[in-house]
C-alpha positions in Angstrom: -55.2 20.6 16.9 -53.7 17.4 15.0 -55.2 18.9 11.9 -53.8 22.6 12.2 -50.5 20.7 13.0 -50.3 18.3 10.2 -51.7 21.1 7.7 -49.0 23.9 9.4 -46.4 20.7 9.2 -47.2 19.6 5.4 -46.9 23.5 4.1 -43.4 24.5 5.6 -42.0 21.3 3.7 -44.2 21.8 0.7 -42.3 25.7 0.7 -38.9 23.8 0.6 -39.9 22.0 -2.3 -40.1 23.3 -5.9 -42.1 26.3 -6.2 -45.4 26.3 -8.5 -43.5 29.6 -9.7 -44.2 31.9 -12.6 -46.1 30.1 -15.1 -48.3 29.7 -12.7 -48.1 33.5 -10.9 -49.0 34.7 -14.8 -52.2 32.6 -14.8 -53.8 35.9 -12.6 -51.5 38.2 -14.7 -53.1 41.2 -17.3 -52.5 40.4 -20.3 -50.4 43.0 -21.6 -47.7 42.2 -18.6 -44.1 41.3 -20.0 -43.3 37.6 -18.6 -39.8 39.1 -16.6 -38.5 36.3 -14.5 -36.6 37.7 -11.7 -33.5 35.8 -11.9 -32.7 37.2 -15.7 -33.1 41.1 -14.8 -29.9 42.9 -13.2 -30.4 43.9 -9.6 -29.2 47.8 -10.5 -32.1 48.1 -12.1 -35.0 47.8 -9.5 -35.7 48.2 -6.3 -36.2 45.4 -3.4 -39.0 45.0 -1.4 -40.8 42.6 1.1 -44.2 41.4 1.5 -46.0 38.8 4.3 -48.9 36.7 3.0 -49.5 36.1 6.9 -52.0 32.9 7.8 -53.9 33.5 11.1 -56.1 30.8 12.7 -59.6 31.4 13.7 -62.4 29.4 13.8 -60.9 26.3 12.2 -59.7 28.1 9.4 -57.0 30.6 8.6 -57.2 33.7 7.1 -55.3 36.2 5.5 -55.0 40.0 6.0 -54.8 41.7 3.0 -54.4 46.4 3.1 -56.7 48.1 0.9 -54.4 51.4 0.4 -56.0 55.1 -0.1 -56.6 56.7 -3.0 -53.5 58.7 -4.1 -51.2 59.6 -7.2 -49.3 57.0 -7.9 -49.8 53.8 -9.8 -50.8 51.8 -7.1 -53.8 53.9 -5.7 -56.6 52.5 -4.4 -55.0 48.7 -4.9 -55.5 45.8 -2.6 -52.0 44.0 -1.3 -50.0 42.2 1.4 -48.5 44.1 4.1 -45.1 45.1 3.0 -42.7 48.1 1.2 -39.3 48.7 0.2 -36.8 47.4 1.7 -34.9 49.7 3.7 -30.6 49.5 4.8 -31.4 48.9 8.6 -33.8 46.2 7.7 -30.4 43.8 7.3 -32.5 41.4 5.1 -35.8 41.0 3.5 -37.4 39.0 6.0 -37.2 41.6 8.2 -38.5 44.2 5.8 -41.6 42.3 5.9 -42.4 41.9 9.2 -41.5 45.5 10.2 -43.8 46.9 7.3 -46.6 44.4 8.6 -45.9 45.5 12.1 -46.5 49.5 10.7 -49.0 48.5 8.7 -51.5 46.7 10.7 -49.8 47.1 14.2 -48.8 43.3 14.0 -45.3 41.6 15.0 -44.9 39.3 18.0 -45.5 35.8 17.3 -45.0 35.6 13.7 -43.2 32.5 12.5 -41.8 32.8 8.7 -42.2 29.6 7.3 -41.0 30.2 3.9 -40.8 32.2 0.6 -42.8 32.2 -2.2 -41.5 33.1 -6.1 -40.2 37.0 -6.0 -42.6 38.8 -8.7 -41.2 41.9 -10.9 -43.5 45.3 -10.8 -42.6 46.5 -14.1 -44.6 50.1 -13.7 -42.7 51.1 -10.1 -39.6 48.6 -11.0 -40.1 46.8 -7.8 -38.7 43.3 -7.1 -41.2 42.0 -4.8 -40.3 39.1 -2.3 -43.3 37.4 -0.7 -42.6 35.8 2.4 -45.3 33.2 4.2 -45.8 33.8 7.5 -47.9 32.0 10.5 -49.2 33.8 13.2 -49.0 31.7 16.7 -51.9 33.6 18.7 -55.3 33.0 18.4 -56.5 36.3 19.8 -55.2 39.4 17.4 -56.1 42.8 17.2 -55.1 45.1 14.5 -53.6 48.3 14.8 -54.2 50.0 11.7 -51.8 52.8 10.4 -54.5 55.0 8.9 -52.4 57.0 7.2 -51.0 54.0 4.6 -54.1 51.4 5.5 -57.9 52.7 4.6 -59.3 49.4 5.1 -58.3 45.3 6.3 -59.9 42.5 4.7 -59.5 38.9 5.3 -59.4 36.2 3.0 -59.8 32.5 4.2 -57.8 29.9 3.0 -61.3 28.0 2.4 -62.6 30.9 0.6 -59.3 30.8 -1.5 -60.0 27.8 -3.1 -62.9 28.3 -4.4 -62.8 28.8 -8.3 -65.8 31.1 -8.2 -63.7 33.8 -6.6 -61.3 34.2 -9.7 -63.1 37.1 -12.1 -62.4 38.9 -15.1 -62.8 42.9 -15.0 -61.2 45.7 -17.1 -58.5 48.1 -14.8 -57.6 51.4 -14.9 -54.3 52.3 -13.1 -53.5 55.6 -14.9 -55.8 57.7 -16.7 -55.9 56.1 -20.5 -54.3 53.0 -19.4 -57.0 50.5 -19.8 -56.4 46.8 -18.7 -57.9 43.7 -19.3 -57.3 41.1 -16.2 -58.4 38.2 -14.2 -58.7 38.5 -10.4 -59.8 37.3 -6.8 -62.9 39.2 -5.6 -62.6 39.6 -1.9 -65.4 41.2 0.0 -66.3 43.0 -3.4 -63.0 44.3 -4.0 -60.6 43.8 -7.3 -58.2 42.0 -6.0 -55.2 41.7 -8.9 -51.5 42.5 -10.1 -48.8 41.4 -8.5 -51.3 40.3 -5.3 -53.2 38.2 -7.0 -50.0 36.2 -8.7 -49.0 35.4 -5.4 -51.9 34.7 -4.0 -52.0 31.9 -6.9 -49.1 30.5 -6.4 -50.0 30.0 -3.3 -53.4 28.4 -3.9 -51.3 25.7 -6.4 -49.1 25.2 -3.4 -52.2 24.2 -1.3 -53.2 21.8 -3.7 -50.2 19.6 -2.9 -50.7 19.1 0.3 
């Protein structure tokens, strides 16, 4: 219990400090992406939205829940992310964008303690402005409720398993039909795990490795 405390304790001050920010969030970047920081593009022209990277503690460990989402027609299809969407007028602020998609997503809400926000990332292809907030789940026993209709599949990745380098790849994508990308990303449970998820998940593994 000291351990999860001082490690719980050590990472909300570490998110008030200095972010590890974009150079580092391009490190898992394709490398055709345009380096847009979000503070030089105009808010008229993209859309907000929310994400959780939510840490829940099992086993001595924590893990994170990440959606794999169906296959569809959009530019997204198929991908792996956080829990989270577009940020909606009753939501009154972002925060709260990401706990109510992660409460519709995977039926989870009570409990959660935001801790902190990590660097917002800028989706060029859909124009979202994606705001990744870090959230700590205070209950050991979880179950999921899964809304199959926007979740296919949950996976968990451990903070342990996070740090190992072995887990960043390289592989070639293919979004849209004829739109062939080369990238690096985290291969979690066999699945591609890259874009905009994978830049925040490593800015968040940099942020680890200060405390």
């Amino acid at each position: 219990m000291a351990v999860e405390t001082t490690f719980l304790s050590k990472l909300k001050q570490q998110l008030q400090l200095p972010l590890p920010g974009i150079e580092i969030q391009f490190e898992m970047a394709h490398v055709n992406r345009e380096k847009l920081k979000h503070e030089d593009l105009n808010p008229n022209d993209y859309k907000s939205s929310a994400v959780l990277l939510l840490l829940i503690k099992r086993n001595n460990d924590f893990y994170i829940p990440l959606t794999e989402r169906h296959d569809y027609a959009g530019v997204h299809s198929g991908q792996v992310s956080f829990p989270g969407g577009k940020f909606e007028d009753s939501d009154e602020t972002l925060e709260k964008t990401a706990l109510r998609e992660c409460n519709e997503e995977i039926g989870i809400l009570n409990h959660i303690e935001i801790v902190g926000q990590l660097t917002p990332v800028y989706i060029p292809v859909s124009r979202f402005m994606v705001n990744p907030f870090v959230g700590i789940l205070n209950d050991d026993e979880i179950n999921y409720g899964v809304n199959e209709v926007e979740v296919k599949n949950i996976l968990e990745l451990s903070l342990n398993d996070l740090m190992l380098p072995e887990l960043i790849k390289h592989t070639v994508v293919e979004p849209m039909p004829g739109m062939k990308l080369k990238t690096p990303y985290f291969d979690v449970q066999g699945k591609i795990v890259w874009g905009a998820t994978a830049m925040i998940l490593n800015e968040f593994k940099h942020l680890l490795l200060n405390l």
